[in-house]
Backbone as CSV, one residue per row, in Angstrom:
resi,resn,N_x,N_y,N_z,CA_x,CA_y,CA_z,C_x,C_y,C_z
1,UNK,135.616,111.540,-125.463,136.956,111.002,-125.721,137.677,110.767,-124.392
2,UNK,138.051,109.649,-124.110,138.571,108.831,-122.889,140.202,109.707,-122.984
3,UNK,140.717,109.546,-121.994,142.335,109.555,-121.684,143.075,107.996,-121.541
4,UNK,142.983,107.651,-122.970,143.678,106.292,-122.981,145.404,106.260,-123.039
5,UNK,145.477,105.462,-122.553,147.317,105.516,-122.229,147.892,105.040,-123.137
6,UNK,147.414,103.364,-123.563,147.957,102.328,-124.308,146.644,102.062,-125.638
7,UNK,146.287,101.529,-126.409,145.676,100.470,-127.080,146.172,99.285,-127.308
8,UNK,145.765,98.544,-127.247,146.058,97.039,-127.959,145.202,95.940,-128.308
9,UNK,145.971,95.927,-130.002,145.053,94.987,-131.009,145.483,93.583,-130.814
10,UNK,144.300,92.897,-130.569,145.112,91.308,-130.406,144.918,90.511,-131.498
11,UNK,145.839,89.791,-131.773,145.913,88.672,-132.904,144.659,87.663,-132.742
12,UNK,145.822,86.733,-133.603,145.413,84.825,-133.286,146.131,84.749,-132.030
13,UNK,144.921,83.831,-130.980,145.178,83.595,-129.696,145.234,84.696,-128.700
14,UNK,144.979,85.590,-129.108,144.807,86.668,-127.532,143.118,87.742,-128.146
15,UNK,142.288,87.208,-127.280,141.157,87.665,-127.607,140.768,88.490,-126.821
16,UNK,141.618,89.085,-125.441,141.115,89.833,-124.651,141.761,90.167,-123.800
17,UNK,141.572,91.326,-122.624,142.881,91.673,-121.650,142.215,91.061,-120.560
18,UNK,142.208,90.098,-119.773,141.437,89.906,-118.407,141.905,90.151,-116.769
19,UNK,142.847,91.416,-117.022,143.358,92.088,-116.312,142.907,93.598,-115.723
20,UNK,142.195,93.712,-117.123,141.713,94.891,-116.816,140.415,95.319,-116.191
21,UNK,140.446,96.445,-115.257,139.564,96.403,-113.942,138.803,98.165,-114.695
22,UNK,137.168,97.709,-114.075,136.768,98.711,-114.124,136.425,99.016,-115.856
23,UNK,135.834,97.905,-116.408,135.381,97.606,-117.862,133.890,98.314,-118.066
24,UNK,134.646,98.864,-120.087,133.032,99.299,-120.214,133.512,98.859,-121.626
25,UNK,132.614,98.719,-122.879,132.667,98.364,-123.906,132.319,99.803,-125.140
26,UNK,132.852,99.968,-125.937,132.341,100.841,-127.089,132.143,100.346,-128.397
27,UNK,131.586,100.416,-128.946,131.370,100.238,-130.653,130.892,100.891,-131.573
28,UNK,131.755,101.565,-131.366,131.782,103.187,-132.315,131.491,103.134,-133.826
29,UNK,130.758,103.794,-134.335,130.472,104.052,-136.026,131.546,105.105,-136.300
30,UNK,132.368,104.305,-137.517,133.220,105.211,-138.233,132.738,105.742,-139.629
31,UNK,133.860,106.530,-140.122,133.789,106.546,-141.399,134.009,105.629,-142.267
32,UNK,134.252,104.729,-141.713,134.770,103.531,-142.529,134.443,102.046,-142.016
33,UNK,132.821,102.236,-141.641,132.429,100.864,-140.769,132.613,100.910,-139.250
34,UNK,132.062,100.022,-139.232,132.700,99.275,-137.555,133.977,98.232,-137.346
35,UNK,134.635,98.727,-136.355,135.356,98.220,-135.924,135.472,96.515,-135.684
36,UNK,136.031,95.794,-135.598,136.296,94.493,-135.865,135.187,93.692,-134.479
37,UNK,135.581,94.196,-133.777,134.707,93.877,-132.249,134.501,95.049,-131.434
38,UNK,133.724,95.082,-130.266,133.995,95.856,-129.426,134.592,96.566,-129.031
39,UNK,135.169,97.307,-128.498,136.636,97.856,-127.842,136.361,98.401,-126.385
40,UNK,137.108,97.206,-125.962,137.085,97.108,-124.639,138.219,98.250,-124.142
41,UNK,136.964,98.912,-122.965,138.038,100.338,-122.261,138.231,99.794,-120.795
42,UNK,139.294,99.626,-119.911,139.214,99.254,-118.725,140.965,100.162,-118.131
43,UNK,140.829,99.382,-117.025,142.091,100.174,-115.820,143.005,98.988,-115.929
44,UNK,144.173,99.626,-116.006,145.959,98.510,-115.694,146.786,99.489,-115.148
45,UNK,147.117,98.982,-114.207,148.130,99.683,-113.074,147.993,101.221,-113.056
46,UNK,146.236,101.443,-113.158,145.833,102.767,-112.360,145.711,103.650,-113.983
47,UNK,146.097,103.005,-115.223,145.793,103.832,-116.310,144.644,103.749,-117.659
48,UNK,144.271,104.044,-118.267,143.236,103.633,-119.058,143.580,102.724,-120.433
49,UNK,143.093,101.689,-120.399,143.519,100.813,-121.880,142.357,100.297,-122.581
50,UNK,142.440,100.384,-123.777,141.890,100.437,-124.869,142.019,98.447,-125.424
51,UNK,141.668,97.757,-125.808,141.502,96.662,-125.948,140.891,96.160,-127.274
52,UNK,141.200,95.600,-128.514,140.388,95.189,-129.762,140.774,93.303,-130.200
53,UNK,139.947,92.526,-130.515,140.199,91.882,-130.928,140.328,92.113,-132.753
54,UNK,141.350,91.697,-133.123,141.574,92.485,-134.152,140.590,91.190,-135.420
55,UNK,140.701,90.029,-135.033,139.699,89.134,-136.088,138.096,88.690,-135.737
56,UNK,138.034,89.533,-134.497,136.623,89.326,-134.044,136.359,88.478,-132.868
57,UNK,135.671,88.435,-132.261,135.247,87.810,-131.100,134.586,85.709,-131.851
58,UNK,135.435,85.378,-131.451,135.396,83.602,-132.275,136.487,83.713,-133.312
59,UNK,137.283,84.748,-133.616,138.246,84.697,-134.835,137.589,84.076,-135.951
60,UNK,136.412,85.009,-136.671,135.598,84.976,-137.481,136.295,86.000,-138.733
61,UNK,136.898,86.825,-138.457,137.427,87.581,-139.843,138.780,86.776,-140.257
62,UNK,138.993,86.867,-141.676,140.047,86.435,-142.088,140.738,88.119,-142.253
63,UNK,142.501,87.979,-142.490,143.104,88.584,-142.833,142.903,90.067,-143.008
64,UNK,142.324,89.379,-145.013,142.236,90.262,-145.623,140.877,90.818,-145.339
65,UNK,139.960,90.404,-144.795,138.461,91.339,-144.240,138.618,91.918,-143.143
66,UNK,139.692,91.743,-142.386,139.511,93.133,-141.465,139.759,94.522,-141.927
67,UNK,138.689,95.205,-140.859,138.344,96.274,-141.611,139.560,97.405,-140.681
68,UNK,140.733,97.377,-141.333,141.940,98.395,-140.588,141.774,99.052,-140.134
69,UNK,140.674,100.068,-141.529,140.883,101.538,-141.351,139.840,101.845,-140.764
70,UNK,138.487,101.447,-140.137,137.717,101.163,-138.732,138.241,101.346,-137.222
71,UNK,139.246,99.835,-137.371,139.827,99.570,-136.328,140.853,100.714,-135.887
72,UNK,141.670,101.340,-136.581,141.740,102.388,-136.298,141.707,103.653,-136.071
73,UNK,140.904,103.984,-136.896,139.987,105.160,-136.782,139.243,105.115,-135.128
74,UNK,138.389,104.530,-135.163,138.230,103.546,-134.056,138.923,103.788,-132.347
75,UNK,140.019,103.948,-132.815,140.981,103.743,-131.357,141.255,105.203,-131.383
76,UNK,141.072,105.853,-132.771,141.454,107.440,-132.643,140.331,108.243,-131.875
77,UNK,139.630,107.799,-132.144,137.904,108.375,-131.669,137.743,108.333,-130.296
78,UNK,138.389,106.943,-129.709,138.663,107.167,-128.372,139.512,107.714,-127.648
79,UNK,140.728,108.214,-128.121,141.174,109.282,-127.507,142.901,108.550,-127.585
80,UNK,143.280,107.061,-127.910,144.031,106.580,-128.318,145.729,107.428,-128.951
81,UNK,146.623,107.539,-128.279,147.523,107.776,-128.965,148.704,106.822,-129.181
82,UNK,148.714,105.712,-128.786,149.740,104.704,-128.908,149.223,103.305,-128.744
83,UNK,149.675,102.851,-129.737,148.479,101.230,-130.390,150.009,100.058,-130.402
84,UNK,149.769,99.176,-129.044,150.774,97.974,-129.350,150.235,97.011,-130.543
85,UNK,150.647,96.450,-131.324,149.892,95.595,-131.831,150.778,93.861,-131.733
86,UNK,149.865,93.441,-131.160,150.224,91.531,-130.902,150.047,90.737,-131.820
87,UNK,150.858,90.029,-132.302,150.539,89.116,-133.934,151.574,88.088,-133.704
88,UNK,151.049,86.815,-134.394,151.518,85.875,-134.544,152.249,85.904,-136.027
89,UNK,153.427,85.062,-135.532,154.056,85.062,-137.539,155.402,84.209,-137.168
90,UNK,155.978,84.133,-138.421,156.634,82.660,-139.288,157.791,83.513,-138.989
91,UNK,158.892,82.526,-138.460,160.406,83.399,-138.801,160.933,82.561,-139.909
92,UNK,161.754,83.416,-140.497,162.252,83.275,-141.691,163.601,83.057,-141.385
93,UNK,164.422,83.066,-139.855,165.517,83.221,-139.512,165.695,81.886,-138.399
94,UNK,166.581,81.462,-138.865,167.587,80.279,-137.974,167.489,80.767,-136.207
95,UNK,167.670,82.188,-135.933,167.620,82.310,-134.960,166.546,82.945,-134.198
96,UNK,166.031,82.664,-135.154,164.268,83.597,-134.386,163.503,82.426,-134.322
97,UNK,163.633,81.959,-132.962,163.083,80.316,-132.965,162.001,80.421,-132.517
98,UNK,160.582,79.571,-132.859,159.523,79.324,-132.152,159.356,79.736,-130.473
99,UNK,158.243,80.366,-130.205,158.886,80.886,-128.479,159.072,82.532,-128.411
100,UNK,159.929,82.712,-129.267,160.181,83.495,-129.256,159.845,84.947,-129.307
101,UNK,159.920,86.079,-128.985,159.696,87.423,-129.407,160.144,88.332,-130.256
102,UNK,159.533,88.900,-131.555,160.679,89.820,-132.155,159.882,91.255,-132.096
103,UNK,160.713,92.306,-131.955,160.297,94.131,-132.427,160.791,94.363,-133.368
104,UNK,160.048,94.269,-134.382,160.854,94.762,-135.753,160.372,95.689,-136.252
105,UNK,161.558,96.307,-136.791,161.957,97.704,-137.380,161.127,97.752,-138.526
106,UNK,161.339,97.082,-139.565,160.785,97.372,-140.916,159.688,96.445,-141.173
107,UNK,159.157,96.847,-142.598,157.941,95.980,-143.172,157.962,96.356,-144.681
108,UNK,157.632,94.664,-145.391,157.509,94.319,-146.392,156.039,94.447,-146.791
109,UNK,155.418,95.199,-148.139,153.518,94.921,-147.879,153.917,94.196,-149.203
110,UNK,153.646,93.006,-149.155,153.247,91.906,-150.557,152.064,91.449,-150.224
111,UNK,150.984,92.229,-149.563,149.470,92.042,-149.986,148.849,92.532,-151.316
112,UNK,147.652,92.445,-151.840,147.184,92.820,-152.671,145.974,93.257,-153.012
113,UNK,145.181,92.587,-151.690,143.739,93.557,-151.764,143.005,94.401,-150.267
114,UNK,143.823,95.065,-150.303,143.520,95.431,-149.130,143.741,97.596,-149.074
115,UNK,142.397,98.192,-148.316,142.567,99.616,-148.387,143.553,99.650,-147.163
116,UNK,144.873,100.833,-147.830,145.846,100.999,-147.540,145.916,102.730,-147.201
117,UNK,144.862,103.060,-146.948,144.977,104.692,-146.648,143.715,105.504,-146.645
118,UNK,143.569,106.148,-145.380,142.108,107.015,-145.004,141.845,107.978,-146.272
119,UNK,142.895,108.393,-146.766,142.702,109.345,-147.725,142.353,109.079,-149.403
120,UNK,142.298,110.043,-150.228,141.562,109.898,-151.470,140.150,110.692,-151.307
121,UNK,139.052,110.335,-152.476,138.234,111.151,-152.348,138.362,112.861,-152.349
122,UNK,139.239,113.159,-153.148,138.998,114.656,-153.182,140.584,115.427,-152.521
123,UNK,140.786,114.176,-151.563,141.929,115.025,-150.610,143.153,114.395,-150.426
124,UNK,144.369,114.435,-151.163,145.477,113.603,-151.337,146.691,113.742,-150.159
125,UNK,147.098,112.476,-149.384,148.329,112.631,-149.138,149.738,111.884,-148.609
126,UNK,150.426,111.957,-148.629,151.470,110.936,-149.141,152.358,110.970,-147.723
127,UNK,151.923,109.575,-146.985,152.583,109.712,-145.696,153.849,109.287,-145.497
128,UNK,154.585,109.758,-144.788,156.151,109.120,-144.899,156.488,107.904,-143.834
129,UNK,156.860,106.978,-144.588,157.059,105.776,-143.568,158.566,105.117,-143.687
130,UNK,159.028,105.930,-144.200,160.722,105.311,-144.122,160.953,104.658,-143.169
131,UNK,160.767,105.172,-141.396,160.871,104.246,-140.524,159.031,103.583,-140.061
132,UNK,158.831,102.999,-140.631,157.640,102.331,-140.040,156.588,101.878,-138.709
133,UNK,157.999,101.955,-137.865,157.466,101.878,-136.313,157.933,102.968,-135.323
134,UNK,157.112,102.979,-134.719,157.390,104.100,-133.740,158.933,103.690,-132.816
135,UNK,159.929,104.407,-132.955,161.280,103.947,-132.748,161.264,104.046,-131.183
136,UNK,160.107,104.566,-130.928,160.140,105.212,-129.024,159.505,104.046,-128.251
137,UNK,158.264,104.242,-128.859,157.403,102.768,-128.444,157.671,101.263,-128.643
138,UNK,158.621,101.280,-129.537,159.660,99.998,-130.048,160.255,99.785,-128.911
139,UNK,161.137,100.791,-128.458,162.191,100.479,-127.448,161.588,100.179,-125.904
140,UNK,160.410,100.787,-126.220,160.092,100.355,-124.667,159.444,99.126,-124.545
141,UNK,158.696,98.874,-125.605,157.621,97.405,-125.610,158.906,96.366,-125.498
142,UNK,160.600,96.681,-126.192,161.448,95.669,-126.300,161.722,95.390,-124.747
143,UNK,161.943,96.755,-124.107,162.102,96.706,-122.686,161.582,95.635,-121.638
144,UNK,159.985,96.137,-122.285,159.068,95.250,-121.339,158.490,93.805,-121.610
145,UNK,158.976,93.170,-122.533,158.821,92.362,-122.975,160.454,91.446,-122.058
146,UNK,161.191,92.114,-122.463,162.465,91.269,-122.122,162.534,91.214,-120.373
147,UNK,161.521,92.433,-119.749,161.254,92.243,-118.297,160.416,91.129,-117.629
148,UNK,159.783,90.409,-119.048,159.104,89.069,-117.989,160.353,87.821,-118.426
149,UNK,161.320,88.158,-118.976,162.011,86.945,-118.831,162.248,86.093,-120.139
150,UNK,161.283,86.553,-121.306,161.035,86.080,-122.233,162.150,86.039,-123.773
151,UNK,162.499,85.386,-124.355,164.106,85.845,-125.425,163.144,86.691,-126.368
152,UNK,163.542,87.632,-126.212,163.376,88.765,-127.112,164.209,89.386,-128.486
153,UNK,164.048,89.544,-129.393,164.965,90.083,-130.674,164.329,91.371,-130.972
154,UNK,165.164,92.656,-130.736,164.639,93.885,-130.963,165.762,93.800,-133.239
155,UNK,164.598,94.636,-134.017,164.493,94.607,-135.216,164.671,93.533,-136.104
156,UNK,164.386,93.630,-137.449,164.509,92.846,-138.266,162.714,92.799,-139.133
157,UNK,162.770,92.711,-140.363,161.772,93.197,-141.082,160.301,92.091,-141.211
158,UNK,159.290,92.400,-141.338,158.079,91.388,-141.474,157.240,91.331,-142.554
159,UNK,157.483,90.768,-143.481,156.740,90.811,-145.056,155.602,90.155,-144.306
160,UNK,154.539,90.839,-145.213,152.991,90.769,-144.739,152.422,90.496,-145.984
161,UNK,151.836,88.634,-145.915,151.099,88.377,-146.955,150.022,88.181,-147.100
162,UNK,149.408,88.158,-148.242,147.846,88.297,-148.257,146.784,87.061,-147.328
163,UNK,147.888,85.932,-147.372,146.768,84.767,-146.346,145.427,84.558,-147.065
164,UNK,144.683,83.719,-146.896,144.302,82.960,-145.725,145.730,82.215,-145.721
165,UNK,146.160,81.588,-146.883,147.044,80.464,-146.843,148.515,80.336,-146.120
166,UNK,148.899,79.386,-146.044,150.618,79.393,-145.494,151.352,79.899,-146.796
167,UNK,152.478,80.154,-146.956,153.384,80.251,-147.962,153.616,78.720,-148.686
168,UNK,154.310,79.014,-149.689,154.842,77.588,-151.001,156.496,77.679,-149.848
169,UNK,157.194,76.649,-150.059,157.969,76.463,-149.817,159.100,77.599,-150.867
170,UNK,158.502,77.641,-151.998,159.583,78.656,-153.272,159.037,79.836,-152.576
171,UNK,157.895,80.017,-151.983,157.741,81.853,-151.705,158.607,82.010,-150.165
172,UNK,158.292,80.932,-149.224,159.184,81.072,-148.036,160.377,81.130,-148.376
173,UNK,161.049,80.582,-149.483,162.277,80.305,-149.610,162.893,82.158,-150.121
174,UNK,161.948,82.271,-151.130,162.110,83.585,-151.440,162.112,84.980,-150.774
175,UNK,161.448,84.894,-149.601,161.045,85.828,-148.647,162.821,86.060,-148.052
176,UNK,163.030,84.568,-147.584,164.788,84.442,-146.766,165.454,85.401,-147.879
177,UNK,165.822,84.662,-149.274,166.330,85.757,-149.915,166.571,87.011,-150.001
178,UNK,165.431,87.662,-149.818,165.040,89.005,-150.078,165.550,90.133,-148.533
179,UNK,165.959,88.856,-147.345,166.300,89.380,-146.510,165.294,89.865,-145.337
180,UNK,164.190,88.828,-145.378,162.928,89.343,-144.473,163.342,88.410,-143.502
181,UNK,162.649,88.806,-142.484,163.305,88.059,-140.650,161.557,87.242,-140.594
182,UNK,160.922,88.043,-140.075,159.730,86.911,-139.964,158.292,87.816,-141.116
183,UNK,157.115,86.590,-140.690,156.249,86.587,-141.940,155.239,86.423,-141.215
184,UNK,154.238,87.110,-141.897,152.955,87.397,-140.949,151.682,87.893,-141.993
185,UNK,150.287,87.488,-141.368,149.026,88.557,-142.502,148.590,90.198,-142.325
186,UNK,148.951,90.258,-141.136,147.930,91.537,-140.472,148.857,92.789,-140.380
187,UNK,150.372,93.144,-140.589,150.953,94.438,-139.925,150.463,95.058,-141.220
188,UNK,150.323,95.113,-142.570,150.047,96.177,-143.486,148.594,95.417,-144.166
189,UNK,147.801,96.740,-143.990,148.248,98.037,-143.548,148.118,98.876,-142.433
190,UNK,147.688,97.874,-141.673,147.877,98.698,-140.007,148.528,99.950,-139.764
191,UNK,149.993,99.365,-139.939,151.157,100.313,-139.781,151.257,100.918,-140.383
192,UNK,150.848,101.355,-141.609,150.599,102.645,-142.869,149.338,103.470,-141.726
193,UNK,148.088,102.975,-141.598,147.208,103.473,-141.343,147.240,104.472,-139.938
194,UNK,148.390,103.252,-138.687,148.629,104.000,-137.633,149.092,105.176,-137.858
195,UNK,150.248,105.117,-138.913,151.554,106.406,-139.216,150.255,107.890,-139.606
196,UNK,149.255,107.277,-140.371,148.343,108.135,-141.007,147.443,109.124,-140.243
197,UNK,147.099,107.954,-139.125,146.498,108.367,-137.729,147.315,109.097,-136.954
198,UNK,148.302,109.048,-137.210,149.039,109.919,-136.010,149.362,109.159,-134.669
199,UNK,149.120,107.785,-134.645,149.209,107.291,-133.875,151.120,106.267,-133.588
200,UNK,151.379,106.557,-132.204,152.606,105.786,-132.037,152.582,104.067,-132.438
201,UNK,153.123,103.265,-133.174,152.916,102.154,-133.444,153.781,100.940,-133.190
202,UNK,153.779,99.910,-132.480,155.027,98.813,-132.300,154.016,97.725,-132.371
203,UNK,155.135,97.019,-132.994,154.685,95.347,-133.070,155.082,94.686,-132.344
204,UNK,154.624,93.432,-131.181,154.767,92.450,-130.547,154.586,90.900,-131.163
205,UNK,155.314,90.666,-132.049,155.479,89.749,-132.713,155.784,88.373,-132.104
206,UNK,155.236,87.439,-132.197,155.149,85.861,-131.404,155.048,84.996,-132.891
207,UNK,156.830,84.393,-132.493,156.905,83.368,-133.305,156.466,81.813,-132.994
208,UNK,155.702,81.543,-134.177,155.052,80.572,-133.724,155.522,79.257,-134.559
209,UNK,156.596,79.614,-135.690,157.113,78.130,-136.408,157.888,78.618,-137.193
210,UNK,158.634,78.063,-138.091,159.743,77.920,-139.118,159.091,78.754,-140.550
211,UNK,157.619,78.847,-140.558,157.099,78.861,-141.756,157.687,77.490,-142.229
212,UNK,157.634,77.090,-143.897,157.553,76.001,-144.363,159.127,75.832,-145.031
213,UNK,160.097,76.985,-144.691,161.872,76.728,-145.203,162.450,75.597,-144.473
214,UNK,162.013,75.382,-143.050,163.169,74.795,-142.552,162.966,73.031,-143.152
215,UNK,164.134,72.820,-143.279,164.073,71.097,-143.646,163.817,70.302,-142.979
216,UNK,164.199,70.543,-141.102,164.186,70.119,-140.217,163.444,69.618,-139.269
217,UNK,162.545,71.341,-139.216,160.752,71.473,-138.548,159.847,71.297,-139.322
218,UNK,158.513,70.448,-139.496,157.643,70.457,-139.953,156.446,72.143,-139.958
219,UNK,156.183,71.838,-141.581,155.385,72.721,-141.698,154.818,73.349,-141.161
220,UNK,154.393,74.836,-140.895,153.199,75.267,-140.091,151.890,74.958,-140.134
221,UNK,151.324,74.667,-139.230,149.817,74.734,-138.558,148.920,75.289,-137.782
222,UNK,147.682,75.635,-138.285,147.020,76.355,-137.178,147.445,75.205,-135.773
223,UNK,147.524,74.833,-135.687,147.496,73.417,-134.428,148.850,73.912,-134.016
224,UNK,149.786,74.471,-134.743,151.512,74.458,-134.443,151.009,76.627,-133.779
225,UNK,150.274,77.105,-134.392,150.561,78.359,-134.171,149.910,78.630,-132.728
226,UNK,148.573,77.568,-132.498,148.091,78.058,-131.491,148.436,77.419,-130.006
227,UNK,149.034,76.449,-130.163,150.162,75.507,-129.072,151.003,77.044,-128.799
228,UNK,151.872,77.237,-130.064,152.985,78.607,-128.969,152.177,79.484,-128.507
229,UNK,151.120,80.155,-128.979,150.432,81.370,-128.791,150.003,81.296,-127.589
230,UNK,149.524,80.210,-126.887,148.888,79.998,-125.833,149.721,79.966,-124.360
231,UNK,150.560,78.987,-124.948,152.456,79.759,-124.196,152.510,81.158,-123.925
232,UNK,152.315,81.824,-125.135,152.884,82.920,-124.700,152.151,84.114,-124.796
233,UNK,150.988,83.736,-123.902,149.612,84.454,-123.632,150.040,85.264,-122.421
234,UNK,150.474,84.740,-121.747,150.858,85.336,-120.156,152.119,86.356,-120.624
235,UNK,153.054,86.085,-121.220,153.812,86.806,-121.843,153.502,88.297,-121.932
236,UNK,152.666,88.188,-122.828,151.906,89.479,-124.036,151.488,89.985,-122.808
237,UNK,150.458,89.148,-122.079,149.628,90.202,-121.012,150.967,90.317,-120.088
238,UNK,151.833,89.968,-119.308,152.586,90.121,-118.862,153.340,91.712,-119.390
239,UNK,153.946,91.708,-120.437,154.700,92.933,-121.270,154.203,93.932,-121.396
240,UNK,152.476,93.966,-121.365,151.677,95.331,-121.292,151.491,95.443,-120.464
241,UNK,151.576,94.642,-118.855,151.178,95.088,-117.371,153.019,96.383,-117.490
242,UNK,154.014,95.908,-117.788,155.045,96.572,-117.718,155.162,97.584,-118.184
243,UNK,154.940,97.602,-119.784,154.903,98.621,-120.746,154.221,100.152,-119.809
244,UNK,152.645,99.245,-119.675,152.039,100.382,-118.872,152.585,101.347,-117.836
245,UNK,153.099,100.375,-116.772,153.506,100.518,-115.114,155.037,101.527,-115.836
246,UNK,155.193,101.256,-116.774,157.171,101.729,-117.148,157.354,103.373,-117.109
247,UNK,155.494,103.303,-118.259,155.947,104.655,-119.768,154.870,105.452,-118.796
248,UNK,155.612,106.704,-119.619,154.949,108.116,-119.142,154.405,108.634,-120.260
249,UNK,153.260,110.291,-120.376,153.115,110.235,-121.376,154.133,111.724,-122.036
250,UNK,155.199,111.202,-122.122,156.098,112.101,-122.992,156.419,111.038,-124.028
251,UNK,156.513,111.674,-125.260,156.727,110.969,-126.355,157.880,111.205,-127.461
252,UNK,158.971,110.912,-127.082,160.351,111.024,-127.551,160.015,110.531,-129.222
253,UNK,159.103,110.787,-129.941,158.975,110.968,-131.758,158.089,111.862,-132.071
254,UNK,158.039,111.847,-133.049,157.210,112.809,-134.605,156.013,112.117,-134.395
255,UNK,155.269,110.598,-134.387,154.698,110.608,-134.880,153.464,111.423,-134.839
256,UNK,152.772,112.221,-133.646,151.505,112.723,-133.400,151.637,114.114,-134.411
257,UNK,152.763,114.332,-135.317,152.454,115.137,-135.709,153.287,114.892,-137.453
258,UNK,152.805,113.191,-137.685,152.811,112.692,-139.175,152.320,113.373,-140.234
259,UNK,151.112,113.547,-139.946,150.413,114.154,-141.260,150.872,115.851,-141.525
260,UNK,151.933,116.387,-140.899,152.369,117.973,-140.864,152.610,118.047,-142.323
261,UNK,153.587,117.482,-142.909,154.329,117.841,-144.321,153.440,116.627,-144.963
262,UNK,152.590,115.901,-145.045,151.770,114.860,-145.892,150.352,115.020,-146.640
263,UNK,150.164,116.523,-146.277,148.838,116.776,-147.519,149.352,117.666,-148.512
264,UNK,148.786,117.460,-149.751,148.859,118.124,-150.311,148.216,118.721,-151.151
265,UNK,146.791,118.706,-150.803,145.798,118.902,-151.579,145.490,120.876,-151.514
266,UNK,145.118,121.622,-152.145,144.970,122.826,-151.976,143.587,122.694,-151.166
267,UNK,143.396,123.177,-149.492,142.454,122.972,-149.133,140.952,123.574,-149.809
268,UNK,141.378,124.852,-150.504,139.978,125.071,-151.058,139.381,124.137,-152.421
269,UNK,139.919,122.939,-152.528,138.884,122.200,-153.499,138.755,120.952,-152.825
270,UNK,138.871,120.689,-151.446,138.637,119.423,-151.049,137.082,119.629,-150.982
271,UNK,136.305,118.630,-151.132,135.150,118.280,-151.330,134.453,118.951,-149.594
272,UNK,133.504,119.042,-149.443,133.310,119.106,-147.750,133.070,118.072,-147.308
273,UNK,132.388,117.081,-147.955,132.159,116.104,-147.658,133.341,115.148,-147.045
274,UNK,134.133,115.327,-148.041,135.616,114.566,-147.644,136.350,115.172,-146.489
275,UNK,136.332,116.746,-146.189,136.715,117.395,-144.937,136.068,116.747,-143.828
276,UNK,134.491,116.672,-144.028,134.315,116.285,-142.962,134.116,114.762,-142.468
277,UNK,134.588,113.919,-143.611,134.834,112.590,-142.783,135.980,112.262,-142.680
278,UNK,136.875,113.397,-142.488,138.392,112.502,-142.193,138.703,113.754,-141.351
279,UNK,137.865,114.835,-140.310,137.848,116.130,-139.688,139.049,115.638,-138.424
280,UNK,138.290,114.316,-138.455,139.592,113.772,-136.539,140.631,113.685,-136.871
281,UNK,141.653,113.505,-138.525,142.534,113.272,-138.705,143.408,114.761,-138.987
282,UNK,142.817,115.695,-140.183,143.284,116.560,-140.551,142.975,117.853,-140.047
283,UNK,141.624,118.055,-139.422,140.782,119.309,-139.483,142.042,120.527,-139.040
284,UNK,143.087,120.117,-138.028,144.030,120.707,-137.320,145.248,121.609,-138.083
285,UNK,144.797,120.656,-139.261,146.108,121.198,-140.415,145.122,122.243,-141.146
286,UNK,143.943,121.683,-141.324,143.521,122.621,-142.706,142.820,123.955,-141.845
């Protein structure tokens, strides 16, 4: 188990860190598969980072086939305690314009087929996500993000839909309603899974179009998402050269110690079997 500082999962359009010095590759067997790609371990400003393409090397997985709870399991195995995650998505807001950056606070899950939790099998437990993102690692990724220069929007919520497809114009329209800021496939269940892991979690969100509400801007396109993304490639790598160079490892939240009040299974009937494939997560409690 490495002394990793940072992780980071990359979307659509960021397939890799090419900053980082002093590269070795892992592809670890989980309990729950392999990981999406590789996971690239290398050096940024003298510290250790962790690296995943989160749809595969050619952006060969859709959405709903990445395998989450791999990918993070995955980053836990390596020694991982704080996972940026980079994603492209639709604002739903007049002022969250294409270009742009948002850190948002909350999340909407209107997916529908997708495993949403390491646990089950014998051993139950019910994680608390009232606040969803790591409020510590939020503030600093907002930090370092707004240090390359870039318009940044710290909170506002991200309904996460099942994809492949764009939204109907009645579901974009409906999303605004409901009071969601931008729209995206991949944060849930990530962000359930990080909270589960014990791991610190923030989103780096890159708006890449109107989604399909505005009257004004034409529809989204892969062709429209990967024009901004590519913009704001230097960005992303830019915000984690900072993030890195900024943070120390004191950790002003709860999360490394999520799962405290979240089992509730009487440990003497958990299966062993089930103890021992989820041992990196719980073994500490039971």
């Amino acid at each position: 188990m490495e002394n990793i500082s940072l992780a980071v999962i990359g979307g659509s359009g960021l397939y890799n860190m090419p900053n980082l010095a002093d590269t070795e590759e892992h592809n670890p067997d989980t309990p729950f598969g392999k990981p999406s790609a590789p996971i690239v371990v290398g050096t940024l400003e003298g510290k250790r980072i962790a690296f995943l393409a989160r749809h595969g090397i050619g952006h060969h997985i859709m959405p709903t086939e990445v395998n989450y709870r791999a990918n993070i399991y995955a980053l836990k195995m390596l020694g991982a305690q704080r996972l940026v995650s980079i994603s492209a998505c639709g604002s739903l807001r007049e002022d969250y314009a294409p270009g742009h950056i948002v850190i948002p606070d909350q999340i909407f899950d209107h997916t529908k087929s997708r495993q949403r939790t390491f646990f089950g099998e014998g051993l139950v437990a019910h994680i608390g996500v009232a606040e969803p993102f790591c409020v510590d690692l939020s503030r600093q990724l907002m930090q370092a993000v707004m240090s390359t220069g870039a318009k940044c929007h710290q909170g506002g919520s991200i309904i996460t839909i099942e994809g492949p497809r764009f939204s109907t114009k009645a579901e974009s329209n409906t999303f605004r309603s409901w009071g969601m800021s931008i729209i995206g496939m991949t944060t849930s269940p990530e962000a359930y899974l990080a909270r589960e892991a014990e791991l610190c979690y923030a989103v780096m969100a890159h708006v890449t179009d109107y989604d399909v509400w505005h009257i004004s801007e034409a529809p989204v396109s892969v062709e429209m998402v990967i024009q901004t993304l590519n913009k704001n490639t230097r960005i992303a790598q830019e915000a984690i050269r900072n993030l890195v160079r900024s943070s120390d490892d004191k950790h002003a939240c709860e999360c490394a110690h999520a799962l405290a009040g979240a089992l509730i299974t009487d440990p003497k009937v958990i299966p062993p079997d089930t103890k021992e494939k989820l041992a990196l997560l719980v073994s500490k409690y039971l």
